[in-house]
C-alpha positions in Angstrom: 9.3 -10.6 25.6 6.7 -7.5 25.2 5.9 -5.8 22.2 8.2 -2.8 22.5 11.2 -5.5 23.2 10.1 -7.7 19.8 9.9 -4.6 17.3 13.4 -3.4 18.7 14.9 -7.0 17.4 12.5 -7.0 14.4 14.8 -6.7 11.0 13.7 -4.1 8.4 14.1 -5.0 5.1 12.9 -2.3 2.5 11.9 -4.6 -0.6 13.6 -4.1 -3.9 15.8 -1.4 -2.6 18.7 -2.0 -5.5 16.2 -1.7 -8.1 14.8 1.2 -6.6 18.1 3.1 -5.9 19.1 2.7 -9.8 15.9 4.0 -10.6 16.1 7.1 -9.3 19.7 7.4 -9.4 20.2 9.6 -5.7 24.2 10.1 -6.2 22.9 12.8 -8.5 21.2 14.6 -5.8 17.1 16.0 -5.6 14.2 15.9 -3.4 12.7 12.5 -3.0 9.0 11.5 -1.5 8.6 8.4 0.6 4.8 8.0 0.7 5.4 5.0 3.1 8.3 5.6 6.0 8.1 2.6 7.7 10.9 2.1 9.4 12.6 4.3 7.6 15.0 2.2 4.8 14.3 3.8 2.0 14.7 7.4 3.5 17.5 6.6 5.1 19.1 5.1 2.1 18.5 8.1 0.3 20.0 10.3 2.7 23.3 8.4 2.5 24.1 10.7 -0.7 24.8 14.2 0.5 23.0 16.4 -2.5 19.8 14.7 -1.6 16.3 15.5 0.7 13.7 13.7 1.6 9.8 14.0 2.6 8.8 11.1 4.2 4.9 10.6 5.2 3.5 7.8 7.0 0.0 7.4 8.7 1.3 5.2 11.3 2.4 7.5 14.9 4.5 4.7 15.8 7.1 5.2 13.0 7.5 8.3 14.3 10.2 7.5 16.4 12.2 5.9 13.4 11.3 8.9 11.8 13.0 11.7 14.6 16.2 9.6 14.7 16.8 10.9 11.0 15.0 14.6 11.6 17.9 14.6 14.1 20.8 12.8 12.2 19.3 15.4 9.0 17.8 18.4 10.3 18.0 20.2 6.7 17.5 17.4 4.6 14.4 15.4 6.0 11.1 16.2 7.0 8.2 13.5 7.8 4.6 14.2 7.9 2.1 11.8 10.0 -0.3 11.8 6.9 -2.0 10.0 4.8 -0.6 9.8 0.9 -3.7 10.8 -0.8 -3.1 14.0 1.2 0.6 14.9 -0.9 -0.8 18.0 -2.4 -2.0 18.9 1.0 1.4 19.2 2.6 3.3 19.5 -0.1 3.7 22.6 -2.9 4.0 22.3 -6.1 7.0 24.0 -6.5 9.2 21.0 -4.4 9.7 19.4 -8.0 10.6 16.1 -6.5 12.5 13.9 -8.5 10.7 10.6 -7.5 7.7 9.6 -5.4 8.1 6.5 -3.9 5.0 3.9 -2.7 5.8 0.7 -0.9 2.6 -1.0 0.1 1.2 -3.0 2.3 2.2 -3.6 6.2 6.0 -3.1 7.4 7.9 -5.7 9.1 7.1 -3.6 12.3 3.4 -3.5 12.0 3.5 -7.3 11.6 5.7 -8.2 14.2 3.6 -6.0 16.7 1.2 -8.5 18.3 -1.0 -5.7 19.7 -1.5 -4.5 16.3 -3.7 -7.4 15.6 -2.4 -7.7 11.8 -0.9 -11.3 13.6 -3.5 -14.4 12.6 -1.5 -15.1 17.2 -2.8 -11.8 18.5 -4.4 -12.0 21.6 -4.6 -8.4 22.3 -8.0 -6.3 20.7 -8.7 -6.7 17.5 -7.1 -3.6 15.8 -5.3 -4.0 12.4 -5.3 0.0 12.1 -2.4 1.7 10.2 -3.1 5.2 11.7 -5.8 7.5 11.0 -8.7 5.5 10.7 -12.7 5.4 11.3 -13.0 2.5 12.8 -11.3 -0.8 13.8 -11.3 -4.4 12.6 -13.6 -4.5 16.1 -16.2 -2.6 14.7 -16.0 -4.4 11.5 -16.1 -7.7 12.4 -19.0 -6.9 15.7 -20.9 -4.5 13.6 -21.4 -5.2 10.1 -24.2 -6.8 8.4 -23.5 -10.4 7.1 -24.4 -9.1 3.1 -21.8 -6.5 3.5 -19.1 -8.6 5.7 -19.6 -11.3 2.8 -18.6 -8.7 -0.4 -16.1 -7.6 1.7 -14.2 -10.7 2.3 -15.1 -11.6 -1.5 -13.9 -8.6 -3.2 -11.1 -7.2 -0.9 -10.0 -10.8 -0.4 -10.7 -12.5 -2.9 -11.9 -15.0 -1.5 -14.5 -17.3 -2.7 -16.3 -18.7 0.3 -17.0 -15.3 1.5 -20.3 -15.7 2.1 -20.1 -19.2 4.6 -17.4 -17.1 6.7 -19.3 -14.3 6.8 -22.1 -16.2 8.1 -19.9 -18.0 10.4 -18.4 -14.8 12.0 -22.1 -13.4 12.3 -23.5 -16.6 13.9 -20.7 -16.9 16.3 -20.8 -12.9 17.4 -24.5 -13.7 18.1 -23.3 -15.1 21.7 -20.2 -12.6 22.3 -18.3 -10.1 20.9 -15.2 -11.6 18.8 -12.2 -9.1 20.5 -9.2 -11.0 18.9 -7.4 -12.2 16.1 -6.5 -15.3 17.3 -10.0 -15.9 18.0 -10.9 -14.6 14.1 -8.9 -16.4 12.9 -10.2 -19.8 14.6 -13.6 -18.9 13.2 -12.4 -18.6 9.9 -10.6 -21.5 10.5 -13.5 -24.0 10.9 -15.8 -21.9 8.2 -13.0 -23.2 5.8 -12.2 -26.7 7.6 -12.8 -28.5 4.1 -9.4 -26.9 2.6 -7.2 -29.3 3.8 -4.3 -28.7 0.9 -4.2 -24.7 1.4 -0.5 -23.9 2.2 -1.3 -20.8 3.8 -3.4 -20.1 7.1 -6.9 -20.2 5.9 -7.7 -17.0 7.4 -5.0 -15.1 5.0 -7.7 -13.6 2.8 -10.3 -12.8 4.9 -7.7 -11.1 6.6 -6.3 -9.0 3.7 -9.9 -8.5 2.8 -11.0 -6.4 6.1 -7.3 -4.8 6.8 -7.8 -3.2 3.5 -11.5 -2.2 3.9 -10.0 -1.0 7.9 -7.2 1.2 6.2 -9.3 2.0 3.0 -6.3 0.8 1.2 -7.4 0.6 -2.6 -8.7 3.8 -2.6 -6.2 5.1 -0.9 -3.5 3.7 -3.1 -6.1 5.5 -6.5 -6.1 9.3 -4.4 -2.4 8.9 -3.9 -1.1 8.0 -7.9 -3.4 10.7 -8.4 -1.6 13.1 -6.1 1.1 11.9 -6.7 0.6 12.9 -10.6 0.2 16.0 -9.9 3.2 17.1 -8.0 5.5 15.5 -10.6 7.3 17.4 -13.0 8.8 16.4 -16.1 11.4 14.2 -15.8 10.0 12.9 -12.4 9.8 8.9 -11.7 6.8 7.9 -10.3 7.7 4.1 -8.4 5.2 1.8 -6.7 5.8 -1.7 -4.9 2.6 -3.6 -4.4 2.2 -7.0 -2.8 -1.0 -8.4 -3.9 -3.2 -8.7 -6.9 -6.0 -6.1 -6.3 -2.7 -3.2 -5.9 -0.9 -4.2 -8.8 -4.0 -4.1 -11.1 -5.0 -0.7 -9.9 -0.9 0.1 -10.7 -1.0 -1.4 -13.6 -4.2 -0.2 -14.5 -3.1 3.3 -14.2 -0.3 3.2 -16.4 -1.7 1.4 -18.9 -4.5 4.2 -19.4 -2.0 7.1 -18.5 1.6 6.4 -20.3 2.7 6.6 -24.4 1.9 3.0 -24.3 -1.9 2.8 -24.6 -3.4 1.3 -27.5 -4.7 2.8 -29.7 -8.9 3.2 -29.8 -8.6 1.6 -33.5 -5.9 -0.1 -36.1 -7.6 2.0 -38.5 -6.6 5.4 -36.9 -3.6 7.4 -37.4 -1.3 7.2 -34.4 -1.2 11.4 -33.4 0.8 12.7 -30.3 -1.0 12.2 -27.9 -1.5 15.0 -25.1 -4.1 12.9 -22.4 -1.0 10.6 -21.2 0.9 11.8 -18.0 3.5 9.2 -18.3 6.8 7.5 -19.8 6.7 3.5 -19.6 9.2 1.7 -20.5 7.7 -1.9 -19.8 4.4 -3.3 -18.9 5.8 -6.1 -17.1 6.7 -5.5 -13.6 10.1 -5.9 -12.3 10.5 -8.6 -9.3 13.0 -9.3 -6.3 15.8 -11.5 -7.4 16.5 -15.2 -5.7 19.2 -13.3 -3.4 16.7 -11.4 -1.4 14.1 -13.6 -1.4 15.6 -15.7 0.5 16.8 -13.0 2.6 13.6 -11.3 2.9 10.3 -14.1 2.3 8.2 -10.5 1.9 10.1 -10.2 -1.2 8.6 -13.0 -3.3 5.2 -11.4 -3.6 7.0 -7.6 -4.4 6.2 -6.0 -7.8 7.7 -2.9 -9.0 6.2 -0.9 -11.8 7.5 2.9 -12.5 7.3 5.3 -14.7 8.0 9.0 -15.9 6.2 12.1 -15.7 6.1 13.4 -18.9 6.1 17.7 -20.0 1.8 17.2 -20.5 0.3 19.7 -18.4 -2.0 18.0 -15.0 -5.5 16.8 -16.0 -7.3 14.4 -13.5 -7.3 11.0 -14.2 -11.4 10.2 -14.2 -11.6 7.5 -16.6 -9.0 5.9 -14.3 -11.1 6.6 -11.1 -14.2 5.6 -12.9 -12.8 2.1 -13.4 -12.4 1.2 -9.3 -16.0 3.1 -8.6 -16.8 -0.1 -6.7 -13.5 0.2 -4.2 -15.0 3.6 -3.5 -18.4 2.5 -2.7 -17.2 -0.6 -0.9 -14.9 1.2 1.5 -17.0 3.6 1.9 -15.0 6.7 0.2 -17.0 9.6 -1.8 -15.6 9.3 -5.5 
């Protein structure tokens, strides 16, 4: 079976759909941002309710495709964007007031089902893991990199403590030939952690996440984009974001915390005064997660949180004590702040 053949077959699930749906309540018609297209599930959701419209962005070219069935299904009512997120204010005016903006991280069923990707621990094909408008590839990464800066990587992006002996195995092993695949990564990684006998996921998971995410320049990516994000929202508007792993959902979490009506207050001792330096409406700081029912419809479920929140009337001021807080995703992936 080739690739074209398996992603036609692949299922697309969008996580949390339900949830998301009551959120922003679409039956009542508006203009809705999908920051991550996909394969189209929330979009084309959205669309089912006739008052509604949709701009849909992805940096991916392959979900283009998915995304000219719907331009063609809803020529007035949906526009996509090959773009990166933290670009919104770029493409976008101010004067769309959309009434949500919508994040759902990570990879799609598609990109992970498409062997040639390389996001597969099975890939035989080059060593890619590229979303779509990138620098460089996992190729250059893994081939290129000095071992100091391949070790923090795997370490901070992945959290993973035995950055440094898979660092050094990767470098030792490139020392003879390039490494050119995933499969072949992953091996290396594989006997760099040979010890971890009782690890119920492949052993190569975080290194993995850890240089996907430095590849795509996710984390900073995810910062720019609440931040644009922000600033196209209008009173009233819901700002929702799906994350899939620790390091997201802290910079989520992070960012409402500092931006919404429910951030502490500097001191006990001070009176509580309206306060004009929040962006945001919460309404919990817990996150909202996939019920039993889809999870075991959907395993990509199980890791899914959901945070949103809602632009308040406060007028636009950027965020930098936010941004100042991830200064070290910026320098790591190689970003200007």
């Amino acid at each position: 079976m080739n690739a074209t053949m398996s992603l036609e077959i692949t299922k697309h699930y969008p996580v949390m759909l339900n949830q998301i749906l009551s959120i922003i309540s679409p039956q009542h018609g508006g203009t809705f941002i999908d920051c991550t297209f996909g394969g189209g599930g929330y979009s084309s959701e959205i669309l089912k309710f006739p008052g509604t419209k949709v701009i849909a962005f992805d940096r991916d070219k392959l979900t283009c495709k998915y995304a000219n069935t719907l331009k063609k299904k809803f020529p007035k009512r949906f526009n996509f964007f090959q773009e990166k997120f933290s670009n919104l204010n770029k493409v976008i005016t101010s004067d769309s007031n959309p009434k949500a903006v919508i994040f759902d991280l990570g990879l799609s069923s598609f990109q992970l089902a498409d062997k040639e990707r390389g996001f597969s621990f099975k890939s035989k094909n080059f060593l890619n893991m590229e979303m779509g408008i990138n620098e460089h590839s996992t190729y250059d990464v893994i081939n290129n990199l000095d071992k100091e800066l391949l070790a923090t990587i795997i370490k901070v992006l992945g959290e993973e403590k035995d950055g440094r002996i898979i660092a050094s195995k990767i470098v030792k092993y490139r020392k003879n030939k390039p490494i050119k695949t995933s499969e072949e990564l992953a091996r290396i990684i594989n006997e760099a952690k040979r010890n971890h006998n009782n690890y119920k996921k492949n052993l190569a998971t975080k290194t993995f996440q850890a240089i996907r995410i430095f590849v795509n320049q996710e984390l900073t990516e995810l910062i720019l984009g609440l931040i644009a994000a922000s600033k196209l929202l209008k009173n009233g508007g819901i700002l929702i974001v799906v994350s899939f792993h620790s390091l997201e959902d802290r910079i989520v979490k992070n960012f409402f915390n500092l931006y919404s009506n429910l951030r502490k207050n500097p001191s006990r001792y001070l009176p509580i005064k309206e306060n004009k330096s929040n962006l945001f409406k919460l309404f919990s700081k817990k996150p909202l997660v996939a019920n039993e029912k889809e999870t075991k419809l959907n395993n990509r479920a199980r890791s899914a949180k959901l945070r949103y929140a809602v632009r308040n009337n406060n007028s636009f001021f950027y965020p930098n004590e936010f941004k100042s807080k991830f200064t070290n995703y910026f320098k790591l992936e190689g970003r200007e702040l």
